[in-house]
KEZA-588779 format. One record per residue (C-alpha): x, y, z. Coordinates in Angstrom, 2 decimals, always signed. Last residue first. Layout:
N
<u: X v: Y w: Z>
...
***
This chain:
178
<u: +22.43 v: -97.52 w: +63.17>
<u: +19.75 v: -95.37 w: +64.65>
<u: +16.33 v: -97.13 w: +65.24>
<u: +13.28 v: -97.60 w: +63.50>
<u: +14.87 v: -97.95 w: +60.07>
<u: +13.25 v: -96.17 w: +56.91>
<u: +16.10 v: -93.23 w: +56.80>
<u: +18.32 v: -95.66 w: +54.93>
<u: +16.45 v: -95.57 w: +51.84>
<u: +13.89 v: -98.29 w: +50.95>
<u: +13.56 v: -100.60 w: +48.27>
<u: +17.65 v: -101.68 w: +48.56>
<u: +20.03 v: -103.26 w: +45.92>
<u: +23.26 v: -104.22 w: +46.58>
<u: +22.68 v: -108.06 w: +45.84>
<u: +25.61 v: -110.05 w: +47.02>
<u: +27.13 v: -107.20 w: +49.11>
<u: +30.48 v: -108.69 w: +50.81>
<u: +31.88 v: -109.12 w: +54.59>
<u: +35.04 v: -110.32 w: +55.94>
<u: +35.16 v: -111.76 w: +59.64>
<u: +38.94 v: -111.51 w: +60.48>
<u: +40.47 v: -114.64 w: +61.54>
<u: +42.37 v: -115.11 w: +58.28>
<u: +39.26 v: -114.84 w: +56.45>
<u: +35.96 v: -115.32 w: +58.56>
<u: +32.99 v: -115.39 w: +56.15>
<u: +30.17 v: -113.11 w: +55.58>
<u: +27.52 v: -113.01 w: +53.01>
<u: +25.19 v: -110.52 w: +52.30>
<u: +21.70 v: -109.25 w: +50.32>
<u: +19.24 v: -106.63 w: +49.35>
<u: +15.98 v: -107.92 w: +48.02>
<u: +14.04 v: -105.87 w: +50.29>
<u: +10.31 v: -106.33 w: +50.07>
<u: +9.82 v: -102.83 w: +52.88>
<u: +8.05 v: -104.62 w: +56.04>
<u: +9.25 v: -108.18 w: +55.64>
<u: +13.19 v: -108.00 w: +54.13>
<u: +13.44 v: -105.06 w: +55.98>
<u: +16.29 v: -106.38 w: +57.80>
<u: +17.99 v: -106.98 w: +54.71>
<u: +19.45 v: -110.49 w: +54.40>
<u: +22.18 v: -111.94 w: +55.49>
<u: +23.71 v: -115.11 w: +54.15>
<u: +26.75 v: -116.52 w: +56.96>
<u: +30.18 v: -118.76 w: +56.85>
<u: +31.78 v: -121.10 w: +54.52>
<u: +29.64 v: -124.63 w: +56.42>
<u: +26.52 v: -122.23 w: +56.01>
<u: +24.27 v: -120.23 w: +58.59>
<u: +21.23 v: -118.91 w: +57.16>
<u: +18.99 v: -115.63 w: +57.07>
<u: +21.11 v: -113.83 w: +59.68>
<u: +19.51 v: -110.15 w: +59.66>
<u: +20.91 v: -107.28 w: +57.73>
<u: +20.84 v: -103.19 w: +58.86>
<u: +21.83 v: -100.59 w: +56.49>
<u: +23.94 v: -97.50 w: +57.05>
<u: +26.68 v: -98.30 w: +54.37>
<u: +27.03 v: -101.92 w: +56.23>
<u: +25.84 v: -103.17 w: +59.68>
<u: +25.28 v: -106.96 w: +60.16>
<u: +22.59 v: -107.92 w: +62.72>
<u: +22.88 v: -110.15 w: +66.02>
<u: +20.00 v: -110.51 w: +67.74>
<u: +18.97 v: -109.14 w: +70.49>
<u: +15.42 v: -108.08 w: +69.98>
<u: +15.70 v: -104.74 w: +69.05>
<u: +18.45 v: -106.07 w: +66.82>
<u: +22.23 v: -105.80 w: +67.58>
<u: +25.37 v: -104.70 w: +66.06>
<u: +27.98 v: -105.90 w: +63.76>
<u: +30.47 v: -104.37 w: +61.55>
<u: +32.35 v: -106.60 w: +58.67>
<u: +35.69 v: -105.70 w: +57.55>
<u: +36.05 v: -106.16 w: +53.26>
<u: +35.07 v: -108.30 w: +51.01>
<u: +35.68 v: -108.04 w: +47.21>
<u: +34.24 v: -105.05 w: +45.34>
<u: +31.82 v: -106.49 w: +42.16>
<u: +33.81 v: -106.48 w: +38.97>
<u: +32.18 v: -103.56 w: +36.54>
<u: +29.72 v: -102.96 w: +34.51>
<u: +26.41 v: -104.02 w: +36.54>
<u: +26.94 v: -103.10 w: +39.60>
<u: +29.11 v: -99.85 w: +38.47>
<u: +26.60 v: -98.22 w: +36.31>
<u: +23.84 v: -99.06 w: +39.49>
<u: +26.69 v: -97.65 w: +41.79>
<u: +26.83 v: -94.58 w: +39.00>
<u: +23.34 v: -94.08 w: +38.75>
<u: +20.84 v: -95.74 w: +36.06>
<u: +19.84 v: -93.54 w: +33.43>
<u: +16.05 v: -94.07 w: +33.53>
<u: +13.48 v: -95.22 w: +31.05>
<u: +10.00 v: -94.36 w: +32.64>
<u: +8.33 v: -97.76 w: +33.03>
<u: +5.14 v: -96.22 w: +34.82>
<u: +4.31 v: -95.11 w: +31.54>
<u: +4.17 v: -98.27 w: +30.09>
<u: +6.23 v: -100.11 w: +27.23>
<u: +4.14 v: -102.77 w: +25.95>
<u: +5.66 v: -106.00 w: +25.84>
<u: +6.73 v: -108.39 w: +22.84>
<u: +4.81 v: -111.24 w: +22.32>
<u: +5.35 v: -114.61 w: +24.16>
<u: +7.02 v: -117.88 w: +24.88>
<u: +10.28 v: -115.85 w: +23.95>
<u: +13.03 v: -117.55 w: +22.03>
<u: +15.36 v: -120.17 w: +24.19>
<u: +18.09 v: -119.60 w: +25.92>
<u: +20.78 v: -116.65 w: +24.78>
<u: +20.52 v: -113.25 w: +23.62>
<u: +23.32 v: -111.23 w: +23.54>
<u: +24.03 v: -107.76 w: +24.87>
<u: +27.05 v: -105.69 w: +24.89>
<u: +29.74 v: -106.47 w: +22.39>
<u: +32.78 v: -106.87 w: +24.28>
<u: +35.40 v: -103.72 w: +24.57>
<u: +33.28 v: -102.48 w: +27.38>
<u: +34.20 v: -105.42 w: +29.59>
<u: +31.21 v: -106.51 w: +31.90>
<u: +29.12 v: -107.87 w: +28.97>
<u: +25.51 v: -108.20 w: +28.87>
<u: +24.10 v: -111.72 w: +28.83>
<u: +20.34 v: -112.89 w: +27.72>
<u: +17.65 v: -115.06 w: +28.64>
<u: +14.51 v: -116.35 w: +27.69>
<u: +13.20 v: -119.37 w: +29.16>
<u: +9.44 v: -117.75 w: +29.66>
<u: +7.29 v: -119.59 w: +32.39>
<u: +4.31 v: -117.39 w: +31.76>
<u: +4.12 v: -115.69 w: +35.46>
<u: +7.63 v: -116.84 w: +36.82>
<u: +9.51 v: -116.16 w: +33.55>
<u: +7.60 v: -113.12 w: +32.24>
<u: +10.36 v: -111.10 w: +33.30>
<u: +12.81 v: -112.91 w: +30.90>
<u: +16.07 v: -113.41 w: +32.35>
<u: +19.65 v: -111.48 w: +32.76>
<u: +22.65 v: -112.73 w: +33.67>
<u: +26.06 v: -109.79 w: +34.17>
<u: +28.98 v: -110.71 w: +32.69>
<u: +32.54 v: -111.05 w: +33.48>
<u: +33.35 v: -111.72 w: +37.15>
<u: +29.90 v: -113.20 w: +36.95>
<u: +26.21 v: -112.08 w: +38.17>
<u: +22.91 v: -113.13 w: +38.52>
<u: +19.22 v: -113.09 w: +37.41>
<u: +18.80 v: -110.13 w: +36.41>
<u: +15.72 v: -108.93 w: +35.13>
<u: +14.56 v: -108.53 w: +31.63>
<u: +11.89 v: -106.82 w: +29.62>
<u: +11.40 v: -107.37 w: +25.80>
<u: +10.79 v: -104.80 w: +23.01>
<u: +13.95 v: -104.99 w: +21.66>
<u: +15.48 v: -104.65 w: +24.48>
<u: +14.62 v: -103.59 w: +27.85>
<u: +16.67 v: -104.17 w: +31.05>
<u: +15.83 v: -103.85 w: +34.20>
<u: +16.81 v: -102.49 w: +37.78>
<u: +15.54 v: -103.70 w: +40.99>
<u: +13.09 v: -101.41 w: +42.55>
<u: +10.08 v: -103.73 w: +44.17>
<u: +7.86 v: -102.15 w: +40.88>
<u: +10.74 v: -103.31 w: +38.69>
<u: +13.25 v: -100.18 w: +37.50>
<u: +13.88 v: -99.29 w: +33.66>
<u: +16.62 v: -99.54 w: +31.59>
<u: +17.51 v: -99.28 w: +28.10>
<u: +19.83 v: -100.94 w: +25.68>
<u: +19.88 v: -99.99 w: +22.04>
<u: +21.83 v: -102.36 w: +19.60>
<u: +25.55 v: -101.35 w: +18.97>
<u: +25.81 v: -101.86 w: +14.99>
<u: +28.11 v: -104.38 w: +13.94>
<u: +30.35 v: -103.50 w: +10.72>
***
């Protein structure tokens, strides 16, 4: 019989959520309709290749490891990396099938431009593709954001969906009202 290995997690200094196991820290990389990519978080500083998958369905077996081994020791635990219990948006992020679109609201920067308003957060056009438009948090700059959007039109209707839901900031850190 397989034992179900322990899987904690932890938040990055910028606020995005990891995973420890087995001694090792993990971020995530991306997502599927099925599983959710993590990779080492020594991979930009000591070029570490290893990765591993958690599973989406809860009737899968949840972690695996996958890449290559570790190009280094395990890490220490710190303090500062407090093992939380992620909430239930974090719980749903990264268990279950991400929402599909849905009606996009826009409004306007400062400055004119055109921003894309969601859940009381502001986005900023960070490129225009052939499919439609990335967004990225407004405080992208000031605050580190990694939060992200796409839109595209769908039957007319410009449809909007969270790439990367997760913001550094709360929603009281805008200068203006939204």
């Amino acid at each position: 019989m397989e034992t179900v290995p322990t899987i904690q997690f932890s938040k990055t200094q910028r606020g995005r959520i990891m995973l420890i196991y087995e001694g090792y820290k993990y971020v995530e990389n991306r997502q599927s309709n099925k599983n959710v990519f993590w990779r080492c978080s020594k991979y930009v500083k000591f070029g570490c290749r290893a990765t591993c998958v958690t599973s989406k369905n809860p009737n899968d077996f949840p972690i695996r490891l996958a890449g290559s081994a570790h190009s280094h020791g395990p890490e220490k635990i710190y303090p500062s990396d407090k093992v939380i219990v992620p909430t239930d948006q974090e719980i749903q992020a990264l268990t279950n099938l991400r929402p599909e679109y849905c009606v996009a609201s826009f409004g306007f920067t400062q400055r004119g431009y055109i921003m894309l308003l969601h859940d009381g957060y502001g986005f900023t056009k960070d490129r225009q593709t052939a499919k439609g438009s990335n967004w990225k948090c407004s405080l992208f700059r000031r605050m580190k954001c990694r939060a992200r959007a796409i839109t595209r039109t769908i039957n007319g209707a410009d449809m909007m969906k969270i790439t990367q839901p997760y913001h550094t900031h709360g929603r009281d850190e805008y200068r203006v009202e939204m």
